[in-house]
KEKE-3310 file (N, C-alpha, C; in steps of 0.2 Angstrom, whole numbers, plus 5000, padded with zeros to 4 digits):
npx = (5075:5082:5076:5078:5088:5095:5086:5095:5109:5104:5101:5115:5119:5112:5118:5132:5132:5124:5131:5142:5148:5139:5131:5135:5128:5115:5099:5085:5068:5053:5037:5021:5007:4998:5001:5001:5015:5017:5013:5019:5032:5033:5028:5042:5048:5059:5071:5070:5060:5067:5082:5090:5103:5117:5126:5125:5115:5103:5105:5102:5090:5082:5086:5080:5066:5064:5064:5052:5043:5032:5027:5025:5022:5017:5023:5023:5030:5034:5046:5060:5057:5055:5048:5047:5035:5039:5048:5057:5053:5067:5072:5084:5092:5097:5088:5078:5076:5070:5071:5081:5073:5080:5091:5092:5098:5103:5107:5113:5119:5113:5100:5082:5068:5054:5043:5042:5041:5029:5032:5033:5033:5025:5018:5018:5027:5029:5040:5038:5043:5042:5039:5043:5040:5047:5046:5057:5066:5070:5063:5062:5063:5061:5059:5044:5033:5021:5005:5006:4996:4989:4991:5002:5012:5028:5045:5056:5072:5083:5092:5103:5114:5131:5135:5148:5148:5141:5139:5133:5124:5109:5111:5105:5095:5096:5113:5120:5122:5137:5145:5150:5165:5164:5151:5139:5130:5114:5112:5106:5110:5113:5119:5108:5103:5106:5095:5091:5079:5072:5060:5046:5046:5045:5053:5057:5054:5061:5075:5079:5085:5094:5108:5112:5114:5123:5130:5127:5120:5104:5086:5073:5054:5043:5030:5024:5016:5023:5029:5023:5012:5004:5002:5000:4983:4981:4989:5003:5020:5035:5053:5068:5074:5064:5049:5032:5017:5007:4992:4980:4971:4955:4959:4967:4981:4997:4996:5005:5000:4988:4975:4960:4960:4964:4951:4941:4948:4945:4931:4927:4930:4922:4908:4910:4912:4897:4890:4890:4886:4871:4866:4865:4857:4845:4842:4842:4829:4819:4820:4814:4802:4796:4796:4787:4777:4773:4770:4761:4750:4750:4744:4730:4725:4723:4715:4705:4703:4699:4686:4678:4678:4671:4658:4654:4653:4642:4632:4630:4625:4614:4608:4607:4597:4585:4582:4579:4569:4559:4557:4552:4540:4534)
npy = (4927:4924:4932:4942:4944:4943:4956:4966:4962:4967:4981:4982:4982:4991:5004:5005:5000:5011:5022:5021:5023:5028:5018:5027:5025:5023:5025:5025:5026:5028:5023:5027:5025:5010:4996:4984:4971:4972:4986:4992:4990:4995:5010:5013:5013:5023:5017:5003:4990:4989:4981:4967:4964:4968:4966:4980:4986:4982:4986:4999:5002:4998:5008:5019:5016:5015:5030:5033:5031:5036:5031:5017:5001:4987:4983:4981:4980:4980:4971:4970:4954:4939:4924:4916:4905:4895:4893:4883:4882:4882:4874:4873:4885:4903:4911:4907:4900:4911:4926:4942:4957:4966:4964:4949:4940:4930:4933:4937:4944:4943:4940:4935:4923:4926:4919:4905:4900:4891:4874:4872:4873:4878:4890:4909:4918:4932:4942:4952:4964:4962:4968:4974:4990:5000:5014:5019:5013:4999:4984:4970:4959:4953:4941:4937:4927:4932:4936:4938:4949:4957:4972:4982:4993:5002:5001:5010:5008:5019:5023:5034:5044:5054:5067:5062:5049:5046:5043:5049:5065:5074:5093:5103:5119:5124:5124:5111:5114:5116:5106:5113:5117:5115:5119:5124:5114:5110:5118:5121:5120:5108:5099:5092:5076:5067:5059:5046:5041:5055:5060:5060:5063:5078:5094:5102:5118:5125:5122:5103:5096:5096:5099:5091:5087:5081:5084:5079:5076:5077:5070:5083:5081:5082:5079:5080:5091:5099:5107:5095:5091:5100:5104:5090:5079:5070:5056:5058:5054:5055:5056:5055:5068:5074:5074:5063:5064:5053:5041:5030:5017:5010:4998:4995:5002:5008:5027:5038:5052:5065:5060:5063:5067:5055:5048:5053:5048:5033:5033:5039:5028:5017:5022:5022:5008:5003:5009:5005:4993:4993:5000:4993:4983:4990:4993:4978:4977:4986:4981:4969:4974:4979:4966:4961:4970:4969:4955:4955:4962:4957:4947:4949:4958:4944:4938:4948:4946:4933:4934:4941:4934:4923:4929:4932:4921:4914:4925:4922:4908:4911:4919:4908:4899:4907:4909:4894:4893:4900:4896:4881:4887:4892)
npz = (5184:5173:5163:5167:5169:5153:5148:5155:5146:5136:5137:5138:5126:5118:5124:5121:5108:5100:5103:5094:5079:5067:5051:5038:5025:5028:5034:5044:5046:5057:5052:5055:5051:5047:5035:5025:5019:5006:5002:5012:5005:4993:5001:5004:4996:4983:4994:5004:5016:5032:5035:5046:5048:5054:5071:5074:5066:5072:5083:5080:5076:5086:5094:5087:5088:5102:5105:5094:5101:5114:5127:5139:5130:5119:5105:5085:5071:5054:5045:5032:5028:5022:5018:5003:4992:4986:4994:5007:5026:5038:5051:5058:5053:5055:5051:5047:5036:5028:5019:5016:5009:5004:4997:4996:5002:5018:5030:5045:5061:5076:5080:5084:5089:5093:5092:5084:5065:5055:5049:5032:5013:5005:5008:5006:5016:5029:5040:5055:5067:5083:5102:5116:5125:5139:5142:5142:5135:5123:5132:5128:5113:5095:5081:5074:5061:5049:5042:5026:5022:5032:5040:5047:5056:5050:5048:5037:5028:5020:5007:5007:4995:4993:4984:4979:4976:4967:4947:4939:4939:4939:4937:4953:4956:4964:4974:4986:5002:5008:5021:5036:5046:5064:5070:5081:5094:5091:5080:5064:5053:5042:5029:5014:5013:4996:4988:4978:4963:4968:4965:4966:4978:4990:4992:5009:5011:5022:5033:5033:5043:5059:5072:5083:5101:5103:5090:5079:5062:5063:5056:5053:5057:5045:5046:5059:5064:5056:5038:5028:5036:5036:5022:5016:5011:5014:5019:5029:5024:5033:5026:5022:5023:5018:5015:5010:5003:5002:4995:4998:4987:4984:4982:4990:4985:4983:4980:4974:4967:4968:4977:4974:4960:4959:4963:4954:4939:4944:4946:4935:4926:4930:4928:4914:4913:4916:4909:4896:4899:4901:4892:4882:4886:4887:4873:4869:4874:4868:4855:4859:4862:4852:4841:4850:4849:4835:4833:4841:4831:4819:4822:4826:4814:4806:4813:4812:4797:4798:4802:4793:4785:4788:4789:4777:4772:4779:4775:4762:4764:4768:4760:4750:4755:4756:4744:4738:4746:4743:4728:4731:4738:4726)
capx = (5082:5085:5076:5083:5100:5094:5085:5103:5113:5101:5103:5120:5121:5113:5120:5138:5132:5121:5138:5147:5148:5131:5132:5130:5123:5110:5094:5080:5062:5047:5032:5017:5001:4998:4998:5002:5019:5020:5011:5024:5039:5030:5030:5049:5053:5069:5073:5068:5060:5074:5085:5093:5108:5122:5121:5125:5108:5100:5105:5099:5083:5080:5085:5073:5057:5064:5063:5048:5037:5031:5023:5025:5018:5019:5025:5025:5034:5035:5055:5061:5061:5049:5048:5045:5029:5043:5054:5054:5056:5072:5072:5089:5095:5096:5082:5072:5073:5067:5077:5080:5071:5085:5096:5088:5104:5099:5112:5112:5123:5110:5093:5079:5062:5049:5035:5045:5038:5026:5035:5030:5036:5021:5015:5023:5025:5033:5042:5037:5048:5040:5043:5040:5045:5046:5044:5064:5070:5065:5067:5062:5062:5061:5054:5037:5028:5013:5001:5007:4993:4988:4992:5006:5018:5032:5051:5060:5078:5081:5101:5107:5122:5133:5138:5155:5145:5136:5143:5130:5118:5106:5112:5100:5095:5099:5117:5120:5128:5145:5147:5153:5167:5163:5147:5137:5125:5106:5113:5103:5114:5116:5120:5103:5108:5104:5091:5089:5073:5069:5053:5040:5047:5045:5056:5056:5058:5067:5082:5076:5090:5097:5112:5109:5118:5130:5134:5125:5113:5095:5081:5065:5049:5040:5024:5022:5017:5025:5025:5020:5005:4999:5002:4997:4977:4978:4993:5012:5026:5042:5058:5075:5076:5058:5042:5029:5009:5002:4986:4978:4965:4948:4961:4975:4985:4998:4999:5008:4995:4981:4968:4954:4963:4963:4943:4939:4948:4941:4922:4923:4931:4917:4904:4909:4911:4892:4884:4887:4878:4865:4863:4864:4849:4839:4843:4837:4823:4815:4820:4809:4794:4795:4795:4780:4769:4773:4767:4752:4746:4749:4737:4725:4724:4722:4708:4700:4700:4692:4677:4677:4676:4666:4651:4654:4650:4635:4627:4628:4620:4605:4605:4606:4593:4579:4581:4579:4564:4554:4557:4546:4534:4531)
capy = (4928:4923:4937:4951:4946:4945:4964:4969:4960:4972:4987:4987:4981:4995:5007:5001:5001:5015:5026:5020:5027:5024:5017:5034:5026:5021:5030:5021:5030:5024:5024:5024:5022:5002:4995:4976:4970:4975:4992:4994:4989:5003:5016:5013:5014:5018:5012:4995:4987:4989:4974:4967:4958:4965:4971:4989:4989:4978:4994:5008:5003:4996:5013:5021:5013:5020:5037:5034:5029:5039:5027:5010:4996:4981:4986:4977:4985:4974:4973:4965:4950:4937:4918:4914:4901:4889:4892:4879:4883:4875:4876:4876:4893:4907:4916:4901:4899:4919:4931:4950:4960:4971:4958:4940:4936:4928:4936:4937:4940:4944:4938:4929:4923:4926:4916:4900:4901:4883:4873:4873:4872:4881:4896:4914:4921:4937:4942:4958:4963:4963:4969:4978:4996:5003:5019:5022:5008:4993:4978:4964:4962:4948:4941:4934:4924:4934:4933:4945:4953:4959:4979:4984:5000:4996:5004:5011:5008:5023:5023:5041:5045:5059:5069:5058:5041:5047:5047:5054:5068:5080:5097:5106:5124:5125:5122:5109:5118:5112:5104:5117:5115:5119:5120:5122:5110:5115:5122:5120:5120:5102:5096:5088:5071:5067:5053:5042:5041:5059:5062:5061:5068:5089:5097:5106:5125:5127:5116:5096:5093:5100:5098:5087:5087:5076:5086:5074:5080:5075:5072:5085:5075:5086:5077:5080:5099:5103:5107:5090:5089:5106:5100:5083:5081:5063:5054:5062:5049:5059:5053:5058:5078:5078:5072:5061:5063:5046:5039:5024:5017:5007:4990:4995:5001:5014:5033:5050:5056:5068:5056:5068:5064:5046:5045:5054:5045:5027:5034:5039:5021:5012:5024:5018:5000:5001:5013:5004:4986:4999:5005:4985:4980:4995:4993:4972:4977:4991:4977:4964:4977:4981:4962:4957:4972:4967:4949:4956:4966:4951:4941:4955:4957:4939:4936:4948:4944:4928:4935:4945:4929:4920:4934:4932:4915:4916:4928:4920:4905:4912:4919:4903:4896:4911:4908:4889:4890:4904:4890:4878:4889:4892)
capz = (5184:5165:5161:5171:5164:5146:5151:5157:5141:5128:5140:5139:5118:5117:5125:5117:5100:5100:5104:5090:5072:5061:5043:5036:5019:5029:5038:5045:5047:5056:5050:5061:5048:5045:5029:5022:5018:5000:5002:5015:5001:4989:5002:5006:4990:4981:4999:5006:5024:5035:5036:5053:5048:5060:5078:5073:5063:5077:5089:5077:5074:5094:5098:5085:5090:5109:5102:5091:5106:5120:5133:5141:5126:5114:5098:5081:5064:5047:5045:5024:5028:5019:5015:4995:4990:4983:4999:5014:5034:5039:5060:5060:5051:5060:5048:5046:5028:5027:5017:5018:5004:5001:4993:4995:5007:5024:5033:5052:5067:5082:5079:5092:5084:5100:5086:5078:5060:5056:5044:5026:5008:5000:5009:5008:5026:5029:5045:5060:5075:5090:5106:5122:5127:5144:5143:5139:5131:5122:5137:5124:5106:5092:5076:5072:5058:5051:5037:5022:5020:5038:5044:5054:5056:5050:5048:5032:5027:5014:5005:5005:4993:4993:4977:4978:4977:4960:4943:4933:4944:4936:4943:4956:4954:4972:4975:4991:5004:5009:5028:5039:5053:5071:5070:5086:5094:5090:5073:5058:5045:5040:5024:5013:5007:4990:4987:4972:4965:4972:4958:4971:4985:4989:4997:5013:5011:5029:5032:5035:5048:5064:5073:5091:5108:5100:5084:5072:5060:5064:5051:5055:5056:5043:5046:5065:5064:5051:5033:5028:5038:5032:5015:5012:5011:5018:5023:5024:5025:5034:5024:5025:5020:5016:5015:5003:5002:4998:4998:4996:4983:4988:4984:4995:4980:4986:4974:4975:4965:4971:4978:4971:4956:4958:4964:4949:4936:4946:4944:4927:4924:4934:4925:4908:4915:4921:4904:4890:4895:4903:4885:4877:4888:4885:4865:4868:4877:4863:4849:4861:4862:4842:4841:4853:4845:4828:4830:4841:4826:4814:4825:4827:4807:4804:4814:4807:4792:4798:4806:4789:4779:4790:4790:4771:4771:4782:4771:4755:4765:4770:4754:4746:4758:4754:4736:4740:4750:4738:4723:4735:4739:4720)
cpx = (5085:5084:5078:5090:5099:5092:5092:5108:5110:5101:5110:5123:5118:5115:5127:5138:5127:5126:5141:5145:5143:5134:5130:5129:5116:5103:5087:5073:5057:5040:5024:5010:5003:4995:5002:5009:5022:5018:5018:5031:5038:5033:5037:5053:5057:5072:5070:5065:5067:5075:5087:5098:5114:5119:5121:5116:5104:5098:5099:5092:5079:5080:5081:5067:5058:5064:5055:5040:5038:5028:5024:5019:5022:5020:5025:5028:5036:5043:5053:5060:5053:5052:5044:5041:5035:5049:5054:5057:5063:5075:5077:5093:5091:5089:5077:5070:5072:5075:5076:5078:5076:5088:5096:5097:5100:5106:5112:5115:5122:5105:5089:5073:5058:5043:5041:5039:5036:5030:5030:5035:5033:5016:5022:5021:5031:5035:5040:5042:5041:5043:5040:5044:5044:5044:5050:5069:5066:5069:5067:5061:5063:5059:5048:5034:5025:5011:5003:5002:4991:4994:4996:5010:5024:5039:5054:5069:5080:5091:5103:5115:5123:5135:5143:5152:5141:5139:5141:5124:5116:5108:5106:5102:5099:5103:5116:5124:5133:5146:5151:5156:5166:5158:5145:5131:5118:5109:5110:5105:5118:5116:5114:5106:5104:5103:5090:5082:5068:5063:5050:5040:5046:5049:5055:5055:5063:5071:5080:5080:5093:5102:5110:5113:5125:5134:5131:5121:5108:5091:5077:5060:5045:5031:5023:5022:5019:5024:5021:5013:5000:4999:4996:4988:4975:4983:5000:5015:5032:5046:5065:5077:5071:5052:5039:5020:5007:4995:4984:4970:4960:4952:4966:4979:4989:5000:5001:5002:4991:4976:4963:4954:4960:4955:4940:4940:4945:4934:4920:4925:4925:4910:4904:4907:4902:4886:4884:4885:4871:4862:4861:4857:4846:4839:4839:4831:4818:4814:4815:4802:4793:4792:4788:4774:4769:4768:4758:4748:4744:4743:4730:4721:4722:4714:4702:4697:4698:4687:4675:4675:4671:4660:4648:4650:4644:4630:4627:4626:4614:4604:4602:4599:4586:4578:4579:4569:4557:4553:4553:4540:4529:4528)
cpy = (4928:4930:4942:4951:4947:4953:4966:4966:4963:4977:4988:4986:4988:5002:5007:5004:5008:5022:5026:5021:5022:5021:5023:5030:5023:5022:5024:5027:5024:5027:5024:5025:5014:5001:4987:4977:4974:4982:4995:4994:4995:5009:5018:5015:5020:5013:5004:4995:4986:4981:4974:4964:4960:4968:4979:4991:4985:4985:5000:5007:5003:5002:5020:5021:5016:5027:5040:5036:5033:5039:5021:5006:4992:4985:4979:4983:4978:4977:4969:4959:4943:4929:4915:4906:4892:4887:4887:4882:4880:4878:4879:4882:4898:4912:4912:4899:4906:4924:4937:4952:4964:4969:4951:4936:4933:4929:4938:4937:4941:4944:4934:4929:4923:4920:4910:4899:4892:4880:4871:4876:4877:4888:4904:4916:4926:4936:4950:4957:4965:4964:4973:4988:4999:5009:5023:5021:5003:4988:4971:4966:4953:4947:4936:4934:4927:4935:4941:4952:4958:4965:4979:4990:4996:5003:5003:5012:5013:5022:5030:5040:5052:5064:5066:5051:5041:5048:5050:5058:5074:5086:5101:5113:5128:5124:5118:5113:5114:5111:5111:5114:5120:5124:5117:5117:5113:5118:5119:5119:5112:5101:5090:5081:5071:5059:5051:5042:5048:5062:5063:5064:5077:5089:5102:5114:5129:5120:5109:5096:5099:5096:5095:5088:5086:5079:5083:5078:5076:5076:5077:5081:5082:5085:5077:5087:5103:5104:5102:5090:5094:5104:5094:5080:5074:5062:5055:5058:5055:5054:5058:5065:5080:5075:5070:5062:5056:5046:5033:5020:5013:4998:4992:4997:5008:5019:5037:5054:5057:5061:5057:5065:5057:5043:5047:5050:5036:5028:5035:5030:5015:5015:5021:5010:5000:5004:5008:4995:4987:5000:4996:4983:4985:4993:4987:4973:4981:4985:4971:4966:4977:4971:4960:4963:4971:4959:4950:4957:4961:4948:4945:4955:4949:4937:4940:4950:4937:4930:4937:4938:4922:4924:4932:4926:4913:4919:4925:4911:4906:4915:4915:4899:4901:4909:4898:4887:4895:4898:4886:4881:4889:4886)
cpz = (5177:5163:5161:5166:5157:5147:5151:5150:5135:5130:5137:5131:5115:5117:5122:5110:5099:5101:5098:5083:5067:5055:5040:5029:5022:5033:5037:5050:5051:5055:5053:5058:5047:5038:5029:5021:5011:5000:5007:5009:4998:4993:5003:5001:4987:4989:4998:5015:5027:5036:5045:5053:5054:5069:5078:5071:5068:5081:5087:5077:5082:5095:5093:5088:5099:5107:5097:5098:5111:5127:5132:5135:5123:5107:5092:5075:5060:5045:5037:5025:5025:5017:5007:4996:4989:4987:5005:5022:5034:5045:5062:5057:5055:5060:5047:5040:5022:5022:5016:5008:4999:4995:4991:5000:5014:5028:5042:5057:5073:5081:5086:5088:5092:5097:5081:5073:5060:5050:5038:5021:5003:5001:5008:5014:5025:5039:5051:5065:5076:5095:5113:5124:5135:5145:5139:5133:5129:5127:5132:5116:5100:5085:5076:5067:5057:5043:5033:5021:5028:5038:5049:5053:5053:5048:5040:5031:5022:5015:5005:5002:4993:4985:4973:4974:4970:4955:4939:4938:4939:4941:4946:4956:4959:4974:4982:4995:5007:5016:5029:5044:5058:5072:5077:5090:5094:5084:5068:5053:5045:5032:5020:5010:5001:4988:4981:4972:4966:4969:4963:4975:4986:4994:5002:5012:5018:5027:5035:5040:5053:5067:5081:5095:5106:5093:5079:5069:5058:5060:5055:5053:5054:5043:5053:5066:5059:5044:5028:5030:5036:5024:5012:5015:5016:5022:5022:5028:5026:5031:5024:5021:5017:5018:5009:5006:5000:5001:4994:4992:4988:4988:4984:4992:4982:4978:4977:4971:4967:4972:4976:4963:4951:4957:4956:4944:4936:4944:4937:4924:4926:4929:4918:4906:4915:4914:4900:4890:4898:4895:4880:4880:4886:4875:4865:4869:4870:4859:4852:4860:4858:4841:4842:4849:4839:4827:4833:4836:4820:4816:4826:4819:4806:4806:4813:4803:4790:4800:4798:4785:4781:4788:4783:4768:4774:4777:4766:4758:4764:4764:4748:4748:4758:4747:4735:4740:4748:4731:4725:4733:4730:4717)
residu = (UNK:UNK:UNK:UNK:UNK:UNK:UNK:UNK:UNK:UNK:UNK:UNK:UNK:UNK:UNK:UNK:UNK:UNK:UNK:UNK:UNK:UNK:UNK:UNK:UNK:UNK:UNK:UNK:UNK:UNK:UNK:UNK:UNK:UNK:UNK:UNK:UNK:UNK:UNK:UNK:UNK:UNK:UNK:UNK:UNK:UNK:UNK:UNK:UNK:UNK:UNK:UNK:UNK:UNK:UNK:UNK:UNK:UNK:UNK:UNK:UNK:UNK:UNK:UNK:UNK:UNK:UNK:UNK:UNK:UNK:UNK:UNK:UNK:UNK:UNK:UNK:UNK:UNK:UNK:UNK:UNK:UNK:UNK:UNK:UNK:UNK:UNK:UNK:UNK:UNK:UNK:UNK:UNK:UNK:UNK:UNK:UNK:UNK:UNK:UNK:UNK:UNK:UNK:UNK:UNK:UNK:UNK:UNK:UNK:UNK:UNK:UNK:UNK:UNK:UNK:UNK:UNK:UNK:UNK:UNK:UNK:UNK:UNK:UNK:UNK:UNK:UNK:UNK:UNK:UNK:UNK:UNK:UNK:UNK:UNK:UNK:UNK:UNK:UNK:UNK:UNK:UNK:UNK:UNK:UNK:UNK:UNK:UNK:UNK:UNK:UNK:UNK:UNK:UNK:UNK:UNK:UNK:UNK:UNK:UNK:UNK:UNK:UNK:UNK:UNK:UNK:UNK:UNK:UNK:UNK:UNK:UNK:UNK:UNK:UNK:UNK:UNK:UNK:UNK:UNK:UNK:UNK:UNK:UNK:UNK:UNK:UNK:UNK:UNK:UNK:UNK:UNK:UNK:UNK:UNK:UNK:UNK:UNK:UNK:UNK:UNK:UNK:UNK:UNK:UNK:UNK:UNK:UNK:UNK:UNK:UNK:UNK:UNK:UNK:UNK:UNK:UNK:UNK:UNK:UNK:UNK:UNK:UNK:UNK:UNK:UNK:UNK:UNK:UNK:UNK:UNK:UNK:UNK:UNK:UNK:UNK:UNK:UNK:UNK:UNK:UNK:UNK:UNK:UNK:UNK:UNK:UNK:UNK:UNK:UNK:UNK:UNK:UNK:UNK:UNK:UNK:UNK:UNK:UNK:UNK:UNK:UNK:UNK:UNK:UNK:UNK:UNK:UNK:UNK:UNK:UNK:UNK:UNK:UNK:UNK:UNK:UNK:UNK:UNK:UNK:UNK:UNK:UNK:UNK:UNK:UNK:UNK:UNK:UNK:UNK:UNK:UNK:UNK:UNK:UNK:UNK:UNK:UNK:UNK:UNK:UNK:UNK:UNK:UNK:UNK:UNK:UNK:UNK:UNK:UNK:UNK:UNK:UNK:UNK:UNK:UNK:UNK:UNK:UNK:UNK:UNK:UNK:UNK:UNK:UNK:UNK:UNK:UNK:UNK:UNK)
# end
């Protein structure tokens, strides 16, 4: 009975807030390859791991992950939120001691931990939602305790500004085009926002965004079919009016630059690592062999110029022993 009604009190928070006017500086992507906490922060970056501080962003993201997903399952996604080495649990805060990456606030006004975190002063521990989804909706959802380094999906918060919200912009070749009014649903013509940071990014060459049932304008997922996937060699990260390539080294280390690239510049760094104490042994080893036949030869010579000085001696015996034994006879 508790739970039906809890099910029925998330139903209807989301259906509520879900209606109601987004934060437009705020876009939240998910991301469905697994990486580690901090690989997760890199990929997100200029953005951050989504935060969860009120129930608007509570909504947006809950009614993501129902959009993202396309069959009844358990779900995990690494959200910002993380416990510093020098920080302690403390049972009774709503965040547990934990604080959002964005900002370092512990700010919170709709939270549920499904996993109370162990108490401790001296480990870092990050934070993952968890949750279930039905098919439609998410029915349940929370946070859980989990070891930073361990792989999960995990959900980006990116800030989009406007040209108003900037007071110094480098101008684009490509003028922005100007919102239009009375634009019909399914229209294409959305407005790109204008992302900090945007160095690594490529841009679409069709329009990123379309216009939904409701009027809004809708990212396109450039990596599900689209340019992106035909693009990028490995792994294409969809973000908000575009797309990134990344890939990841042999020690989990995220780059934008070519892979091919990266393996290359790695092996010649490992072949150098690996030639010149190849060349130091080979060099000891020559100077030990010069060594060992240098002394062979010494010993070789010596003896025999004893056998020589032996023989020597011998004969001017016997010599002295004939001449000895002729003297008698006479």
């Amino acid at each position: 009975m508790a739970s039906g009604l809890s099910s029925c009190w998330i139903y209807l928070w989301i259906f509520l807030l879900r209606n109601m006017c987004a934060d437009p500086a705020s876009r939240y992507i998910v991301n469905r390859f697994q990486a580690s906490f901090d690989q997760a922060m890199k990929v997100c970056s200029p953005g951050s791991l989504t935060t969860l501080t009120t129930r608007q962003e509570v909504a947006n993201v809950l009614a993501l992950i129902s959009t993202s997903l396309s069959s009844p399952s358990k779900f995990t996604f690494w959200v910002g939120l993380k416990k510093g080495r020098k920080n302690c649990v403390v049972p009774n805060l709503p965040l547990r001691g934990f604080r959002w990456m964005e900002d370092g606030s512990e700010d919170s006004e709709w939270i549920y931990w499904t996993e109370e975190p162990r108490g401790t002063c001296t480990l870092t521990v990050c934070a993952a939602l968890t949750g279930e989804f039905n098919g439609s909706v998410v029915t349940s959802w929370g946070l859980t305790p989990a070891y930073c380094k361990a792989t999960y999906q995990f959900i980006c918060k990116l800030t989009v500004q406007t040209h108003e919200d900037i007071e110094t912009t480098i101008a684009s070749v490509t003028p922005e085009p100007e919102p239009l009014v009375g634009l019909a649903p399914g229209s294409d013509l959305c407005r790109h926002p204008l992302i900090t940071g945007s160095r690594s990014l490529s841009l679409d060459p069709d329009n990123s965004f379309y216009k939904d049932t409701s009027g809004n304008c809708v990212d396109v997922d450039k990596c599900s079919g689209g340019v992106g996937s035909a693009t990028c060699k490995h792994t294409c990260l969809n973000v908000e009016g575009s797309y990134r390539c990344i890939c990841l080294d042999k020690n989990g280390k995220h780059h934008d630059e070519a892979c091919a690239d990266l393996e290359t510049a790695e092996n010649g760094g490992s072949l150098s690592g690996i030639l010149v104490p190849v060349l130091v042994a080979v060099a000891t080893l020559v100077v030990l062999v010069v060594i060992v036949a240098v002394t062979v030869k010494c010993c070789l010579m010596r003896r025999s110029r004893k056998k020589k000085a032996e023989k020597m001696a011998m004969k001017t015996k016997v010599s002295q022993d004939s001449f000895a034994t002729a003297i008698e006879k006479t």
